[in-house]
N, C-alpha and C positions, 0 to 999 in steps of 0.2 A: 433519764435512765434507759429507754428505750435506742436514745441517739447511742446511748455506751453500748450497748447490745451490737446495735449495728456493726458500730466501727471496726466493736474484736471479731467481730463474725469475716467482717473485709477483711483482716490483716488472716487471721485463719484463714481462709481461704485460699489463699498464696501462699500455704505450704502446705502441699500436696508430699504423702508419702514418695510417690514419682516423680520428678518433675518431668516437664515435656522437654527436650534436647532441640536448642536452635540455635541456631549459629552466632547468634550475640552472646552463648553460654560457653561458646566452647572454651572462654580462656579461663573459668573455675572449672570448665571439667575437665580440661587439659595443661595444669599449672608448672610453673619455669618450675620447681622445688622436682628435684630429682629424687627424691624418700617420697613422695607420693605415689610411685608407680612400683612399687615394693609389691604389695599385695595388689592381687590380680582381684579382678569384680570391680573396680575404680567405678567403669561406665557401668553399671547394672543399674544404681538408681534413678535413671534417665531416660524415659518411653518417648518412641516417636513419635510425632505429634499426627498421622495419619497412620499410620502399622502402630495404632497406641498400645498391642498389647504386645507387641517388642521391647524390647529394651535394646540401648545402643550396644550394649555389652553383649546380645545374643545374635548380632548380625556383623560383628568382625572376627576377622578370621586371625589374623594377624597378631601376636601380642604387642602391646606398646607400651617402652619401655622407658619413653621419656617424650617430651611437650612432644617436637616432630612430629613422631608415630603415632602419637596418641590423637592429633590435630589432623592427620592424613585418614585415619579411622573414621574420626568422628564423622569427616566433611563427607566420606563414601558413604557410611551409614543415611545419613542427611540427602543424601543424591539419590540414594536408591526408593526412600520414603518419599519423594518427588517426583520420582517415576511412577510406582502404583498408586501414589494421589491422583496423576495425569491420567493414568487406564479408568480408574475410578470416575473420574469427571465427565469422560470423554465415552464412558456405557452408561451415566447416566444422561448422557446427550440424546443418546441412541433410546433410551427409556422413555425417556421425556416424549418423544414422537408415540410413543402407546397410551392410551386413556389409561391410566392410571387410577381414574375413580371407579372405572369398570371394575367388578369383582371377576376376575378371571379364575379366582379358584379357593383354596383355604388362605392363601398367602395372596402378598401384597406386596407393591411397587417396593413399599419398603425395606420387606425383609429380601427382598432379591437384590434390592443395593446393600445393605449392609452382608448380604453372601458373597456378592462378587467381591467387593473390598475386601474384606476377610480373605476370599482366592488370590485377589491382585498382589497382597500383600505375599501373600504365601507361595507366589506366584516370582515375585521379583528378590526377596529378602532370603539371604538363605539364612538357615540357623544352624548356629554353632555351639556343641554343649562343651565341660569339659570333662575329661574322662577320669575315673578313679584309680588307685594303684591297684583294684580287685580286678578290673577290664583289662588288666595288660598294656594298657597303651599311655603315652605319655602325652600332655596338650589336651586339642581340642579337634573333636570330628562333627563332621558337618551329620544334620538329619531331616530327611528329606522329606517333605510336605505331603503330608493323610492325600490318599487322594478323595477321602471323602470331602474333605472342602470344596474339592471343584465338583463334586455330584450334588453338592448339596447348593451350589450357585445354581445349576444345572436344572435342578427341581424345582427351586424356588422361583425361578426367573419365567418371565410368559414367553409365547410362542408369537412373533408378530406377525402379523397377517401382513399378505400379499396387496399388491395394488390388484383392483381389480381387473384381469384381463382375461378375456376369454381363450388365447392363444397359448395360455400359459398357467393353466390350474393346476392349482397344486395347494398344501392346508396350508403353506405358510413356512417361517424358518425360528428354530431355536434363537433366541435373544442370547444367550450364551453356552455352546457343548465344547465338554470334555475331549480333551484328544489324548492320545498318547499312552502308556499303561498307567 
């Protein structure tokens, strides 16, 4: 009884209201049957497997109006979510070099990686909503990322400290700041 527990718990498990979008999926989510791209939201139920609170359908800009387009979408969506994976990787490289177990303040190694990610993403993805016939506009416009995500990287993240050298004091540099308005 308990082995039956398991097994439907396995099979549930692998169906997630979202699935994750990867490249071995793109030929169910971008199928030869030309009536499946009728109605637009096709990619919505499909999050990036790093930007997971994306959907593939909220970072193309493009409509797609058969396998092609649809298949050219997906692969750029997929490209850009491998890009802020790599930024992501590559600050916590940079993290990794700070004591981590050191309590530097309310927050922690961890909640400043999972802010930068959250920036990277917001950072490299754009979003695309689409508009109603109340707004005037027809399609889809792009909208452009809070900049409190990147303040909120910016807080959460430590200050690393300098090598020590006498020639050259100073407290140290931001681990991650804001630029830009």
């Amino acid at each position: 009884n308990n082995n039956n527990n398991n097994n439907n718990n396995k099979s549930s498990s692998n169906h997630q209201c979202l699935e994750y979008a990867h490249r071995q999926l793109i030929p169910a989510m971008c199928p030869d049957d030309p009536g499946a791209y009728r109605r637009p939201g096709r990619l919505s139920r499909y999050r990036l497997r790093h930007c997971c609170h994306h959907t593939v359908e909220s970072v193309v800009q493009q409509p797609y109006a058969d396998k092609e387009s649809c298949v050219d979408q997906v692969n750029k969506a997929l490209d850009m979510d491998d890009i802020a994976a790599a930024m992501s990787c590559q600050f916590n490289e940079v993290l990794a070099r700070y004591d981590c177990k050191q309590k530097y303040s309310a927050k922690s190694c961890d909640s400043c990686k999972d802010a930068y990610a959250l920036w990277a993403c917001a950072a490299v993805l754009p979003h695309w909503t689409r508009t109603t016939a109340k707004q005037g506009r027809r399609g889809r416009y792009r909208v452009n990322a809070c900049r409190s995500v990147c303040l909120e990287a910016e807080q959460k993240c430590p200050w690393l400290l300098p090598v020590a050298d006498d020639a050259n004091p100073y407290a140290g540099e931001a681990s991650f700041t804001c630029i830009g308005k």
